[in-house]
Structures are given as structure tokens and as C-alpha cells.
C-alpha positions as CSV (number, residue, x, y, z in Angstrom):
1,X,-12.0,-2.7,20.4
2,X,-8.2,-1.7,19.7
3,X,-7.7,1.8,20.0
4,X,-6.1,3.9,17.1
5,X,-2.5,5.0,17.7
6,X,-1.7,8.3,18.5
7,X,0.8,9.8,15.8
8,X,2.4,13.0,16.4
9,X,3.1,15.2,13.3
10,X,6.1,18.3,12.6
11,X,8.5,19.7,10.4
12,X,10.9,22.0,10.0
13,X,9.4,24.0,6.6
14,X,6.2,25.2,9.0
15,X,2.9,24.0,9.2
16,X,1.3,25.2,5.7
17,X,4.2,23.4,4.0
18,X,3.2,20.6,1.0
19,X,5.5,18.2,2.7
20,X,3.6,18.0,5.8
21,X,0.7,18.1,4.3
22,X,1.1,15.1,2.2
23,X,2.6,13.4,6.0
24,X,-0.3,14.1,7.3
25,X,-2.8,12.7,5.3
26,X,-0.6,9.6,5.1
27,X,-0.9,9.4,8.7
28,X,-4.2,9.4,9.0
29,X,-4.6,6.2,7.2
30,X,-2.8,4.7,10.7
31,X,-3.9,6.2,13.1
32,X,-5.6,9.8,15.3
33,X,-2.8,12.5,14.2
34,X,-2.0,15.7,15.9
35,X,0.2,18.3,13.8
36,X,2.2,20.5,16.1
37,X,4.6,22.6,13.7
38,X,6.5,26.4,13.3
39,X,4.1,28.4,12.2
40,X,7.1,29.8,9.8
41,X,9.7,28.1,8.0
42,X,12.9,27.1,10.4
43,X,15.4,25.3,8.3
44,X,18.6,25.2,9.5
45,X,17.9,25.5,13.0
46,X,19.2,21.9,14.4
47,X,18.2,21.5,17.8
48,X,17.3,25.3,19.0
49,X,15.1,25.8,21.5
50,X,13.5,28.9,22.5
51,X,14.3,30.2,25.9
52,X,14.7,33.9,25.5
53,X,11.4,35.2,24.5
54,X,7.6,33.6,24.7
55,X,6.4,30.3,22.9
56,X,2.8,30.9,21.4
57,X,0.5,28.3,19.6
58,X,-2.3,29.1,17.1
59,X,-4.9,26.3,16.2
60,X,-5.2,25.6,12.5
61,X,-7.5,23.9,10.4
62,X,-5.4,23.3,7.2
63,X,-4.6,19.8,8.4
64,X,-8.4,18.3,8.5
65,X,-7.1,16.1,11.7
66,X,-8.0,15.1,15.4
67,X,-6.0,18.5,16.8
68,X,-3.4,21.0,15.0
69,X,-1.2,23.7,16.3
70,X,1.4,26.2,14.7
71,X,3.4,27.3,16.6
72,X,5.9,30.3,17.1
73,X,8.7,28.0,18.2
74,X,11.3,25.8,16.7
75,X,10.5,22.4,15.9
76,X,12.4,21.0,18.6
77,X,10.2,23.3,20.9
78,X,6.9,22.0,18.9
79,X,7.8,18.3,20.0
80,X,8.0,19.6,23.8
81,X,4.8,21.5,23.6
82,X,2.9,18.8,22.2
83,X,4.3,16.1,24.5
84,X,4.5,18.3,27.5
85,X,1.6,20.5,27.2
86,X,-1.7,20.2,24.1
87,X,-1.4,16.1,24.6
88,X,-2.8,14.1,27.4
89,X,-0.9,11.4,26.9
90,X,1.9,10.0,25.1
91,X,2.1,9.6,21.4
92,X,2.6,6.4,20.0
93,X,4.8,7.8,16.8
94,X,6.3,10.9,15.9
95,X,6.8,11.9,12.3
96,X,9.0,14.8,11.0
97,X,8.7,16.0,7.2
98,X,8.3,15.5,4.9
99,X,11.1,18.0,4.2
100,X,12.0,19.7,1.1
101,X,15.7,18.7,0.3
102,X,17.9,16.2,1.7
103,X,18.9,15.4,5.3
104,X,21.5,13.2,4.5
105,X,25.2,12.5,6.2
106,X,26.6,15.9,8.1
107,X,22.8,17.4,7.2
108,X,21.0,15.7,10.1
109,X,23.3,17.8,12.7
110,X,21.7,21.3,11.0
111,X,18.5,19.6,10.7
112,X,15.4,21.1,12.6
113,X,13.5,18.1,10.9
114,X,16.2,15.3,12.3
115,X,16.1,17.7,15.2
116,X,12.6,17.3,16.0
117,X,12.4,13.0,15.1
118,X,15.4,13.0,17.6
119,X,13.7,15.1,20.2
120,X,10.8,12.7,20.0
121,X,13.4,9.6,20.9
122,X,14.7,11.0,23.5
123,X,10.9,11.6,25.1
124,X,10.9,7.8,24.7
125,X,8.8,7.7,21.3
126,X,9.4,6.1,18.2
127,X,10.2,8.8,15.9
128,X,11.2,9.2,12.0
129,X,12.2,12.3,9.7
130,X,11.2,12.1,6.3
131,X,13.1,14.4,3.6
132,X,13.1,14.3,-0.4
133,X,16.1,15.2,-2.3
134,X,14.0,18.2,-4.2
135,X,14.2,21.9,-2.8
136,X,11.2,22.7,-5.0
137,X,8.3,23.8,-4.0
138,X,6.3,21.7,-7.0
139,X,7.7,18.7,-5.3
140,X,6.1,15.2,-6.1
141,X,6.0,14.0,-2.7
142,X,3.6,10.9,-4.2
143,X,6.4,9.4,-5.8
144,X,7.4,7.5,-2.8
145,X,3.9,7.3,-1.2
146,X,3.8,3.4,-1.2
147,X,7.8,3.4,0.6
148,X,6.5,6.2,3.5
149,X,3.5,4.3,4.2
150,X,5.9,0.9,4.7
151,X,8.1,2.7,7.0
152,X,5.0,4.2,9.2
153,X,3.1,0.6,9.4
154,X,6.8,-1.3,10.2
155,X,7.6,1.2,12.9
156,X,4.1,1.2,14.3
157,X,3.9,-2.7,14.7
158,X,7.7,-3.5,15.6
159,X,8.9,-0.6,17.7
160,X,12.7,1.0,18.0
161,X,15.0,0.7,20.5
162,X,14.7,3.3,22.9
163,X,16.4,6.4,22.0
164,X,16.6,5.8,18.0
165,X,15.1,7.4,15.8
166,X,15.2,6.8,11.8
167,X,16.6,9.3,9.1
168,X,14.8,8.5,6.1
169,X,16.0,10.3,2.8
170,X,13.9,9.8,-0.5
171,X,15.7,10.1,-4.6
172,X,14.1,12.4,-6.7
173,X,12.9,9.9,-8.8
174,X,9.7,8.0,-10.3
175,X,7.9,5.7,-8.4
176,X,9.2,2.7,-11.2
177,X,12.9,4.1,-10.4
178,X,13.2,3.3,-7.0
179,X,15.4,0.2,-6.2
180,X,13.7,-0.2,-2.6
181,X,14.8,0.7,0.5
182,X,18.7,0.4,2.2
183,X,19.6,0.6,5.5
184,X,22.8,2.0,6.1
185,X,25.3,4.3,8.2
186,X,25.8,8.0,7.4
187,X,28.3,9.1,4.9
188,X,31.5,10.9,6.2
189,X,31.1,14.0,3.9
190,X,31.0,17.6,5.0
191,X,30.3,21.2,3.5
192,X,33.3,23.1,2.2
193,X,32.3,26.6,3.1
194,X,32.7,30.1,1.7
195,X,30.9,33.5,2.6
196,X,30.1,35.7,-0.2
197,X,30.8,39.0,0.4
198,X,28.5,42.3,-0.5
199,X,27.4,45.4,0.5
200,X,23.5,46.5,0.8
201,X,22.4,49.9,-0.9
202,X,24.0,51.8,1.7
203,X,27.0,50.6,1.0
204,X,27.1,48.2,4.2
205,X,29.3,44.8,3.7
206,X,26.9,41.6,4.7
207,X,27.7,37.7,3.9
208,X,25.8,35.2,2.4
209,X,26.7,31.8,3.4
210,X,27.5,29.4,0.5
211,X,29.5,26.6,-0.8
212,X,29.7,23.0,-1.9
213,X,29.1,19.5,-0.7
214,X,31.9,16.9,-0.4
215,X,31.3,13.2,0.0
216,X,34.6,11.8,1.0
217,X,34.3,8.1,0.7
218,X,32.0,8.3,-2.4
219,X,33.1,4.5,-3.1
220,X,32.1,3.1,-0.4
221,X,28.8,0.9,-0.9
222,X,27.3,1.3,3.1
223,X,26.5,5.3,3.0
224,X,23.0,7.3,2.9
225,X,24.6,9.1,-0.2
226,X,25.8,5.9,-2.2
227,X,22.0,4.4,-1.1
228,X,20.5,7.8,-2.5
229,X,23.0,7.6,-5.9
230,X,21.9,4.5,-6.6
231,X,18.6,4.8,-6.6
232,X,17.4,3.5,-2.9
233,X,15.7,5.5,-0.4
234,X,18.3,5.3,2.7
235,X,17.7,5.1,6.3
236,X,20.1,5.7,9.4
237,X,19.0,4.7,12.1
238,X,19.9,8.0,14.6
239,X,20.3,8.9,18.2
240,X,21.6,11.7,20.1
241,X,24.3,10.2,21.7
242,X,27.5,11.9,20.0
243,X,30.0,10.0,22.4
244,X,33.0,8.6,20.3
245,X,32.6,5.3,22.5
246,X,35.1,3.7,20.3
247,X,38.7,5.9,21.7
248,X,37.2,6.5,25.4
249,X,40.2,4.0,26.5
250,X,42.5,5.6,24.4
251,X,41.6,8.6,26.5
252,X,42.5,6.7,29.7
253,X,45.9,8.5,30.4
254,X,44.0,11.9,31.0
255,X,42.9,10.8,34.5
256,X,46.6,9.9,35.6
257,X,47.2,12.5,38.0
């Protein structure tokens, strides 16, 4: 008798979240799931961990699953908890999402969803973060139900190399609209940044962080964001190795004493 696989499930949006819901439930179809996520929304927070104050966890029963926990943590910190502490042994998968708006190009370094699918490689698990291009809270996650599922079963019976993990980023589209799926590299694009400034009823000054995407090479034909303009659900293959391997001889006259 083959025993079920053991699929590990977070987010960034907290555990009551439709994304995760919706992840969940899709999970279950493959295997025993444990959710493990902030009890609180923590967008934004990349790869935080919480080292200056108390980690608690709370079970739930919102998921309908083998075991779920919120917790107070980050999602980086939910990963390590369930790994490290509520599971006995070693998941088999760990899925992050499904997120509400994109995690594409510079995104997946402010990701706590990425964040979390990366902290699963580098425990040694296959790992994936879902994210749809739609910030709404009425978002059809069921669109790309069929294209999630794929992703799961592939990973499940073929592995990754150790310490990669897969960025997966969904169109706002109908399920007729999607041109499939593309793997490709991450777009060089950044966030061109302004604070907004304004003062509080007591006449305080406070900031509010805004400003506009830029895709730089918005022609090129190998990017998450040309995949995601044209209709294609991209995925990057990730990892936390951020060494520029590709100048480290160029670098070679810095140990010439």
C-alpha cells in the first residue's frame, strides 16, 4: 500500500485567506496536507523571521485537513515551525499561495509567499509559490484550477533539484484564455519609488509608500512579465543563492595583496 504524500501548506495573506483556501482543497486531492500559516496578513515581509518576541500557534479548523496551525509568525517562521517542530517527519511538498497579486520579477525578493516556497528548498523540500495577478478579494482563483493541479502532480512525481524552488504567477484571465504554461527567467524590472507625504489629525507628517512598476526589457520574449502579457502562466524556477557567479573572476584582483 503506497503511502499518501505529505504536502505542507502557507501563505503570506494568513490562514483565513481565499487563496489558501482554494490551495488547500487542491491539495488534498494529492495527498495528507498540513496548513501552517500567519494567523494575520504579512505581505511584504520577504524573508523575516521572528527573533525578538515569542512565536505562538493556534489550531484551526477552517481548513477541513489532516492538522492546521495559525500562527503569530511570519511565513518564513511558519515553514520552520512546521518542519522543525508540529511535523514528525519531513514533508514531501511545500506549497505557498495562492497569493493575491503578482510575485513576479523584483516581487519575489519582498515576497513572504516566495519567501516561504524558498525557505522550504532550502530545508531540502520541493516547494512552489502560487500568486494570481488580482489584488481582489473576489478573486476567481478557479480559473486556473486545471494549470495548479498540473504543477502539484508534475512536482510530486518528478522532483526538483535540491535547493529550487518554483515561482509560479497566474493572468487574470478565463480559463479559455490561457495559452498554457512558459517557463522562463525573471524580468529585470524594478519599482520606481515615491513617499507620499501627510500629516495625521494632529498635524504629525507620516509617509505612505507608493509608486510605479517598470519593466525594462519589456521586448524581450524569455521574462515572467512577457509570459504573463501574453497570456501564459510563468514559472522561474528560484533559489536563494544571490551570488553573481558570472563576474567572481572579474573580482580576482581584490585578493592581490
Amino acid at each position: 500500500m503506497s503511502v499518501l504524500p505529505l504536502i505542507l501548506v502557507t501563505n503570506d495573506d494568513g490562514i483565513f485567506s481565499p487563496g489558501i483556501k482554494f490551495l488547500s482543497a487542491i491539495a488534498s486531492r494529492f495527498g495528507r496536507v498540513v496548513v501552517v500559516a500567519p494567523d494575520k496578513p504579512q505581505s511584504g515581509m520577504g524573508h523575516a523571521i521572528t527573533i525578538n518576541s515569542t512565536l505562538r500557534i493556534q489550531k484551526t479548523n477552517y481548513h477541513k485537513v489532516e492538522m492546521e496551525y495559525a500562527c503569530s509568525g511570519t511565513p518564513v517562521d511558519c515553514v520552520k515551525m512546521a518542519v522543525n517542530h508540529i511535523l514528525k517527519k519531513r514533508p514531501d511538498l511545500v506549497l505557498s499561495g495562492i497569493n493575491h497579486g503578482s510575485n513576479s520579477s523584483i516581487n519575489v525578493i519582498y515576497s513572504g509567499t516566495m519567501s516561504a516556497a524558498i525557505e522550504g528548498a532550502l530545508e531540502g523540500t520541493p516547494s512552489i509559490g502560487f500568486s494570481l495577478c488580482d489584488y481582489g478579494i473576489e478573486a476567481d482563483f478557479t480559473q486556473a484550477e486545471k494549470f495548479i493541479s498540473k504543477i502539484i502532480q508534475d512536482s510530486l512525481n518528478k522532483g526538483m533539484p535540491k535547493g529550487v524552488c518554483l515561482n509560479v504567477n497566474i493572468p487574470k484571465l478565463k480559463t479559455a484564455d490561457f495559452k498554457g504554461i512558459k517557463v522562463v527567467r525573471q524580468a529585470r524590472a524594478n519599482w520606481v519609488e515615491r513617499f507620499e507625504e501627510r500629516q495625521d489629525p494632529y498635524g504629525r507628517d507620516y509617509y505612505w509608500l507608493t509608486g510605479e512598476f517598470v519593466n525594462f526589457e519589456p521586448e524581450s520574449l524569455d521574462t515572467d512579465e512577457w509570459a504573463l502579457a501574453n497570456g501564459y502562466i510563468s514559472v522561474v524556477p528560484t533559489q536563494a543563492d544571490m551570488t553573481a557567479h558570472g563576474i567572481l573572476k572579474n573580482l580576482n584582483y581584490l585578493e592581490q595583496l
